[in-house]
C-alpha positions as CSV (number, residue, x, y, z in Angstrom):
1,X,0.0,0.0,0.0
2,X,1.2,3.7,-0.5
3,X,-0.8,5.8,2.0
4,X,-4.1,5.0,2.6
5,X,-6.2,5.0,-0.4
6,X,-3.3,3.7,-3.1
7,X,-1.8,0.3,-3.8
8,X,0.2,-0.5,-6.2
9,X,1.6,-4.0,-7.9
10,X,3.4,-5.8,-10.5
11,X,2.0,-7.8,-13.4
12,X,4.0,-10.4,-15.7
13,X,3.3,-12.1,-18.9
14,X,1.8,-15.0,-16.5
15,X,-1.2,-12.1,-15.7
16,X,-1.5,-11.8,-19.4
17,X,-5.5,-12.0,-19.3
18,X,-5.5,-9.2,-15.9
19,X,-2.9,-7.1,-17.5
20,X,-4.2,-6.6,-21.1
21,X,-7.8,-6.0,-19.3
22,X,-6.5,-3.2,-17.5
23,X,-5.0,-1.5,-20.6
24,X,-8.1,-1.7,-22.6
25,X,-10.3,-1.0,-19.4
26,X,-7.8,3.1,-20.3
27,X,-9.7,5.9,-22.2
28,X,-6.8,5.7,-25.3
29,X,-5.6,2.0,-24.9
30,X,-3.2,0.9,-27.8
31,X,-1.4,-2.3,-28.7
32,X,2.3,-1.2,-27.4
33,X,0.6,-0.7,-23.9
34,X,-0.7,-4.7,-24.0
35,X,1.3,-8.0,-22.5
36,X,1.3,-9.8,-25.6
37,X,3.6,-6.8,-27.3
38,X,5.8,-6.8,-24.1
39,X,5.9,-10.7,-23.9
40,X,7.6,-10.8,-27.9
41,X,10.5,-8.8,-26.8
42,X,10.8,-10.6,-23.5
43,X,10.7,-13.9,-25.6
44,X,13.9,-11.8,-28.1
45,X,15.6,-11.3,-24.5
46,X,15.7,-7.9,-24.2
47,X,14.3,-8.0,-20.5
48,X,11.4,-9.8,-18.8
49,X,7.9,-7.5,-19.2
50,X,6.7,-6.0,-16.2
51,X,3.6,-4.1,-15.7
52,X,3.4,-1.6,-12.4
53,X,0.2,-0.8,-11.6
54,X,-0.7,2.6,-9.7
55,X,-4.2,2.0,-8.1
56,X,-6.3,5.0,-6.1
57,X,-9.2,3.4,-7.0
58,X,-10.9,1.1,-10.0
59,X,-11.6,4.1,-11.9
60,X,-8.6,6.0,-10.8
61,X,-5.5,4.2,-12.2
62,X,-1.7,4.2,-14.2
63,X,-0.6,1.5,-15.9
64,X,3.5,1.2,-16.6
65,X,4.8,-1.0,-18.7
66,X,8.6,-1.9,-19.2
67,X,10.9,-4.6,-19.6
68,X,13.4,-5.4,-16.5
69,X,16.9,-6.4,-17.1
70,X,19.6,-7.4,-15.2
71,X,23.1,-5.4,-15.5
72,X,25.6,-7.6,-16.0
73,X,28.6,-6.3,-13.4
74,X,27.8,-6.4,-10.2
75,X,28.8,-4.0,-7.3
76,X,30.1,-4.8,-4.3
77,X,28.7,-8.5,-4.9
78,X,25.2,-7.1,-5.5
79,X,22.9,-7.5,-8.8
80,X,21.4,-4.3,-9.7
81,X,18.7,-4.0,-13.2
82,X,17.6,-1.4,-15.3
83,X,14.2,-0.8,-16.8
84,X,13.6,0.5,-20.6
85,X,10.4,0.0,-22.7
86,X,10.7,-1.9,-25.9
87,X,10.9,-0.8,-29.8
88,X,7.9,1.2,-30.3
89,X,6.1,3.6,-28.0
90,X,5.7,3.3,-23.9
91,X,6.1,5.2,-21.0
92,X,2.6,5.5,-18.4
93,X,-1.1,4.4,-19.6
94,X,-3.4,6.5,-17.3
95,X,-7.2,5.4,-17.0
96,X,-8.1,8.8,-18.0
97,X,-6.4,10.8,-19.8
98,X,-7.5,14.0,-17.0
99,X,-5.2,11.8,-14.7
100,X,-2.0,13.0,-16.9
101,X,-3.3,16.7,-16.0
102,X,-3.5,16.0,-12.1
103,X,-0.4,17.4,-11.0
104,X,-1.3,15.5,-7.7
105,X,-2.0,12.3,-9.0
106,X,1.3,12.1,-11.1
107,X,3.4,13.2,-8.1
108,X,1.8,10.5,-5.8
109,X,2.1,7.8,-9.1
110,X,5.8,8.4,-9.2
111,X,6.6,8.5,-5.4
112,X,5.6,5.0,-5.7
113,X,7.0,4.2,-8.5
114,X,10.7,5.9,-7.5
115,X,10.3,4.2,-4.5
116,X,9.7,0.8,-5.9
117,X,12.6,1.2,-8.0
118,X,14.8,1.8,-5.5
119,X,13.8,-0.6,-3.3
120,X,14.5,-3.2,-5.9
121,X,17.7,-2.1,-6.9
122,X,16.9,-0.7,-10.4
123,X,19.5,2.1,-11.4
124,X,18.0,3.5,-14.3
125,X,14.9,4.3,-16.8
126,X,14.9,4.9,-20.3
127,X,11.3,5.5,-21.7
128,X,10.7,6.1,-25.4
129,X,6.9,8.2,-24.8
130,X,4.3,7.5,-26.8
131,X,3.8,10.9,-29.0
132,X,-0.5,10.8,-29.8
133,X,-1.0,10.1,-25.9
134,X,1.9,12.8,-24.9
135,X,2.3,10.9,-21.7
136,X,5.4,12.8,-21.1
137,X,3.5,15.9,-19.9
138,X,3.7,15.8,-16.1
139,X,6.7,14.3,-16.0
140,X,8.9,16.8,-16.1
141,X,10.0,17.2,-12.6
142,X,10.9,13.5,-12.0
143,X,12.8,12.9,-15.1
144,X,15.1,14.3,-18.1
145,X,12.6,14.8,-21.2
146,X,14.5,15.0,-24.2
147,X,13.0,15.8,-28.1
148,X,14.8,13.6,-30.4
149,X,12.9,14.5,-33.2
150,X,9.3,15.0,-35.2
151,X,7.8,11.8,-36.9
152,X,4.6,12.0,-39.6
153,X,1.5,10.9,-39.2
154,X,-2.0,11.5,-41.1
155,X,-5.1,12.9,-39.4
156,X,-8.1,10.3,-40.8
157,X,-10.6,12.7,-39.8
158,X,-10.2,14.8,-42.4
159,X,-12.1,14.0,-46.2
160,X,-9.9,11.7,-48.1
161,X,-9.8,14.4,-51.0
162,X,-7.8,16.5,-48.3
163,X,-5.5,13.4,-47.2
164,X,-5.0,13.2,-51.7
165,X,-3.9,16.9,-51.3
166,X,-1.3,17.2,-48.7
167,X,0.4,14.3,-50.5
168,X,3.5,15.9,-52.3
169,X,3.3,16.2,-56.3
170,X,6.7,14.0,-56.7
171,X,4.5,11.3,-54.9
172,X,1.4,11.2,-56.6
173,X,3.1,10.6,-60.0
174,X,4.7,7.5,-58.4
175,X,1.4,6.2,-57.1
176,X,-0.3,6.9,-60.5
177,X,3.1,5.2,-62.0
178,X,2.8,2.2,-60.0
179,X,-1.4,2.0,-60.9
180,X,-0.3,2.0,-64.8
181,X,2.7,-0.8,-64.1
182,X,-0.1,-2.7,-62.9
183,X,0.7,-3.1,-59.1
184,X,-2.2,-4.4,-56.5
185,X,-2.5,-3.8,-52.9
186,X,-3.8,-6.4,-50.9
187,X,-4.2,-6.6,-47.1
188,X,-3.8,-9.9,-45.1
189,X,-6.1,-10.0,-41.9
190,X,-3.5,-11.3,-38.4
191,X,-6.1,-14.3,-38.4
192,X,-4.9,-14.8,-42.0
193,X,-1.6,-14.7,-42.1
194,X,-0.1,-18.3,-43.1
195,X,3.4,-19.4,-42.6
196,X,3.8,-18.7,-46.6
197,X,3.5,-15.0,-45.2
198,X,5.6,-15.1,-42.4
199,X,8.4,-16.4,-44.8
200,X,7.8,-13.9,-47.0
201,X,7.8,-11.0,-45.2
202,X,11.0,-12.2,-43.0
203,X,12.5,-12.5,-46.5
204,X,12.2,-8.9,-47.7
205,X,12.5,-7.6,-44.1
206,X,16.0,-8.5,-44.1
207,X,17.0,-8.2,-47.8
208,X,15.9,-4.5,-46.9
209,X,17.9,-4.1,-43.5
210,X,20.8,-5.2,-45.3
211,X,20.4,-3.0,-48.0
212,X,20.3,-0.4,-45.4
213,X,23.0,-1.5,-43.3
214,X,20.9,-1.6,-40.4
215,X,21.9,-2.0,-37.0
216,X,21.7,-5.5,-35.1
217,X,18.9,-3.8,-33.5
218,X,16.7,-3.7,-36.5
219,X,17.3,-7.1,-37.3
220,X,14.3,-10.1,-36.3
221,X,14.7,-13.9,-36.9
222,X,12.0,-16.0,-38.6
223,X,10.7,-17.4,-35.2
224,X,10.0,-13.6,-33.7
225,X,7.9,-12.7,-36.4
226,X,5.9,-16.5,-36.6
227,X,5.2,-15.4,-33.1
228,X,4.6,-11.8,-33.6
229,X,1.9,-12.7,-36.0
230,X,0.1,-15.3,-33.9
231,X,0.4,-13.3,-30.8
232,X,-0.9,-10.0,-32.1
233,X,-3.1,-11.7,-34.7
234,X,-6.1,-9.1,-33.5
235,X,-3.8,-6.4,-33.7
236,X,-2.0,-6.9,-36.8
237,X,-2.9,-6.4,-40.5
238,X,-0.2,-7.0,-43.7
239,X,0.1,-4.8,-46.3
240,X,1.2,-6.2,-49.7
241,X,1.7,-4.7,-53.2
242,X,2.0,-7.3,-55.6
243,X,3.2,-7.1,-59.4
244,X,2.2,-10.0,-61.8
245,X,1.8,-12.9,-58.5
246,X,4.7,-11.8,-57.0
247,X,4.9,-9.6,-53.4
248,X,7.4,-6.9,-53.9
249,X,7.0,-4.2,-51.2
250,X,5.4,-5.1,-47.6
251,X,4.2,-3.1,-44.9
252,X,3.5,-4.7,-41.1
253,X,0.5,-2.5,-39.5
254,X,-0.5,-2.2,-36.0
255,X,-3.6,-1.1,-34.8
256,X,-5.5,-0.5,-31.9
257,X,-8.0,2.2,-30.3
258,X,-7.4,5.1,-31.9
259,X,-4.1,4.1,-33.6
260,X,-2.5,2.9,-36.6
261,X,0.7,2.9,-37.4
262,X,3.3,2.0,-40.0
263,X,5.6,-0.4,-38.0
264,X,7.7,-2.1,-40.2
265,X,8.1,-1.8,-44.4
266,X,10.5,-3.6,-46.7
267,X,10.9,-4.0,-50.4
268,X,12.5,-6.1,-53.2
269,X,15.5,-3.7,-54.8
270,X,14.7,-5.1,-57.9
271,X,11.3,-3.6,-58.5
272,X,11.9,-0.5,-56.9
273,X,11.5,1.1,-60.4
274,X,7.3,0.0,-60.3
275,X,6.9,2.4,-57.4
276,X,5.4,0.0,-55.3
277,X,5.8,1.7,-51.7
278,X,4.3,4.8,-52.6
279,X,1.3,3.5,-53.8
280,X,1.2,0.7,-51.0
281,X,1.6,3.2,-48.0
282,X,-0.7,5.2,-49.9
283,X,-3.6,2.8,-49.4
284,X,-2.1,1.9,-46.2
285,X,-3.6,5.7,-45.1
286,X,-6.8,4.9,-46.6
287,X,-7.1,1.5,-45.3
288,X,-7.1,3.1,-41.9
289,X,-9.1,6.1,-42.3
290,X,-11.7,2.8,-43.7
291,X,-11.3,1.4,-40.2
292,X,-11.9,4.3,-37.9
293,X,-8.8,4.7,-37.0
294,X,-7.9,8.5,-35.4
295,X,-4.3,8.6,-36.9
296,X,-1.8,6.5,-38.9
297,X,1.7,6.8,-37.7
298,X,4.7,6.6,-40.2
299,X,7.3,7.6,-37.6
300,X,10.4,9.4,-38.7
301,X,14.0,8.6,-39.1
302,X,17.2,7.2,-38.3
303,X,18.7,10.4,-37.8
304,X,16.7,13.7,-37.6
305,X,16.1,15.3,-40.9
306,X,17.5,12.3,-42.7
307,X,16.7,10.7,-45.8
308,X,14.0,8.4,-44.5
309,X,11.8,11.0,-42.5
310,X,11.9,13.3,-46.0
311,X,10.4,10.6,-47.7
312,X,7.6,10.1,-45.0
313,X,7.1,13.6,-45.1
314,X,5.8,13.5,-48.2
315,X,2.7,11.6,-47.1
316,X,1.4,14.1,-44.6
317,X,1.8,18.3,-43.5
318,X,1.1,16.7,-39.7
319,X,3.8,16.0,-37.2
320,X,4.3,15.2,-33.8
321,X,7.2,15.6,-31.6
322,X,8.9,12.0,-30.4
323,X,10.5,12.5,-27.1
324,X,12.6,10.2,-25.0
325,X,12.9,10.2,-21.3
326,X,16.1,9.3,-18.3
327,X,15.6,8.8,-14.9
328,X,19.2,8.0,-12.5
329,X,17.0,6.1,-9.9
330,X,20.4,5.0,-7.7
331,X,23.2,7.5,-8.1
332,X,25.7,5.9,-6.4
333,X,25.4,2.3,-8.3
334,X,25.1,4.2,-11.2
335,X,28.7,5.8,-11.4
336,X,30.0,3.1,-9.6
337,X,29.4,1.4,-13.0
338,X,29.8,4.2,-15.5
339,X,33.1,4.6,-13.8
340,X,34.7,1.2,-15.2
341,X,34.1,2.7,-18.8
342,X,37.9,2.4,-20.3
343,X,37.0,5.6,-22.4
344,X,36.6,9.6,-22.9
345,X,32.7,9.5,-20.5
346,X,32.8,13.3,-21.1
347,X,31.7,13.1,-25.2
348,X,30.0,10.0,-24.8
349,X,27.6,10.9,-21.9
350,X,24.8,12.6,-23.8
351,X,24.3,10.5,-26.4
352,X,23.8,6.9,-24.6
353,X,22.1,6.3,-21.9
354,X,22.1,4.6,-19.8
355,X,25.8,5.3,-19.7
356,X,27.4,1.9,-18.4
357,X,25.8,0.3,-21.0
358,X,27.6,1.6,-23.7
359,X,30.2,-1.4,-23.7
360,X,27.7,-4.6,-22.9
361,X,24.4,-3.3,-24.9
């Protein structure tokens, strides 16, 4: 119990049926908020999913999910762990979204949580916010809040004649091109998706992210995304533009509530010249304006102002700011191991956190 009229507790992936009814029990629920989406990166090892759970009453609620893992040095012969919330969006699910504006009610929710941390011997907390929530407001007094950069997305309440509009010229011509080189969009239902699918999309995923000299971090075997699909089956729709029986671009969608977004998109180098990923995240939009969705999210870049966000800018005149957040929970442990760094910690500092980790990922 904290005080009189709060509890609070943790969840795990065993709780999956209580934890994912508490998320969509909150006013703006969304997929990245739910145990099956935490339990997939668990299962990748990146941590084991936790969900705290800040309780004034049943109405009255914040949900926090995160993935736990342990730090690998230990001080003084003690483990310590660190929290961070998976690829995607995260950081606190309130049960009404007036909750986020309750000074009060944020202050008490992170006493507890702060307290919790330390009492469990977690040094650090790295939260990537979830940008159409803006569950960063509020937070500013119990953590670093740091802009990383603006990612797209399309308002669906707007007439689709206006959605055709803010689509740059250079765009339209390549989604009329790939129309006259006879390219198809279909979309694949998560109840639909066959193991012919999964193999396909795992296929161009990773042509693509080694085209792109992606990171290991962008990289996903086979058997993550055979899960992925079964797991998030409700949640999950393919995307496919196909040229004479043959899939050549791909696009993974998540949705939920009020959201869709753009998760993950490949292509086949080869066919690049059809225009087939204009035209397919094209009808992506549509697809969820169809739905009801609120907003599709393309996301941005690798890099601010790079390459890739230009491209998605051409979809949409709408962005949002994507915002990161650190938290130092235990000072003392925490330069204890930043101090075993064998390098320069004064130009590194800003750019990783948490710090220590630099060296064992």
């Amino acid at each position: 119990m904290i005080g009189k009229a709060a509890a609070c507790h943790l969840l795990t992936v065993e709780n999956r049926d209580g934890w994912n009814k508490l998320v969509k029990a909150c006013e703006t629920p969304d997929v990245f908020f739910l145990a099956d989406y935490l339990a997939l990166y668990e299962q990748r090892g990146e941590g084991s999913a936790r969900l705290f759970v800040y309780e004034e009453s049943s109405e009255n609620f914040a949900l926090y999910p995160y993935l736990l893992r342990e730090i690998p040095e230990a001080v003084q012969g003690k483990s310590y762990f660190d929290i961070v919330t998976p690829y995607g969006y995260g950081g606190p699910l309130y049960s009404h979204s007036s909750l986020q504006k309750d000074g009060g009610f944020v202050q008490r929710f992170r006493k507890a949580f702060s307290q919790y941390c330390q009492s469990e011997g977690i040094v650090s907390e790295f939260v990537r916010f979830h940008p159409y929530l803006n569950n960063d407001k509020g937070l500013e007094e119990y953590m670093l809040i740091t802009p990383v950069g603006d990612i797209v997305y399309n308002n669906l309440e707007i007439p689709e004649e206006q959605i055709w509009e803010n689509i740059a010229s250079s765009k339209k011509r390549r989604i009329k091109k790939a129309k006259k080189n006879d390219v198809d969009v279909l979309f694949v239902d998560g109840k639909d998706i066959t193991p012919e699918d999964v193999t396909t999309f795992h296929s161009i995923y990773t042509e693509t992210m080694d085209k792109k000299n992606a990171s290991p971090f962008y990289y996903f075997s086979r058997s993550f995304f055979q899960s992925y699909f079964r797991v998030l089956a409700p949640c999950v729709t393919l995307a496919y533009a196909v040229h004479s029986g043959r899939i050549i671009s791909v696009n993974l969608i998540l949705a939920g509530g009020e959201f869709a977004t753009i998760h993950l998109s490949a292509s086949l180098k080869e066919f690049l010249p059809l225009c087939p990923n204009c035209y397919l995240r094209y009808e992506c939009i549509l697809w969820a304006k169809k739905k009801g969705y609120r907003f599709i999210d393309h996301g941005g870049g690798k890099e601010k102002g790079d390459s890739l966000f230009a491209y998605k800018r051409q979809f949409s005149n709408s962005l949002t700011e994507y915002k990161v957040g650190k938290k130092i929970h235990l000072d003392h442990i925490y330069e204890a191991l930043s101090a075993r760094l064998p390098i320069d910690r004064e130009g590194e500092q800003a750019a990783f956190f948490p710090e220590y980790r630099m060296m064992t990922g």
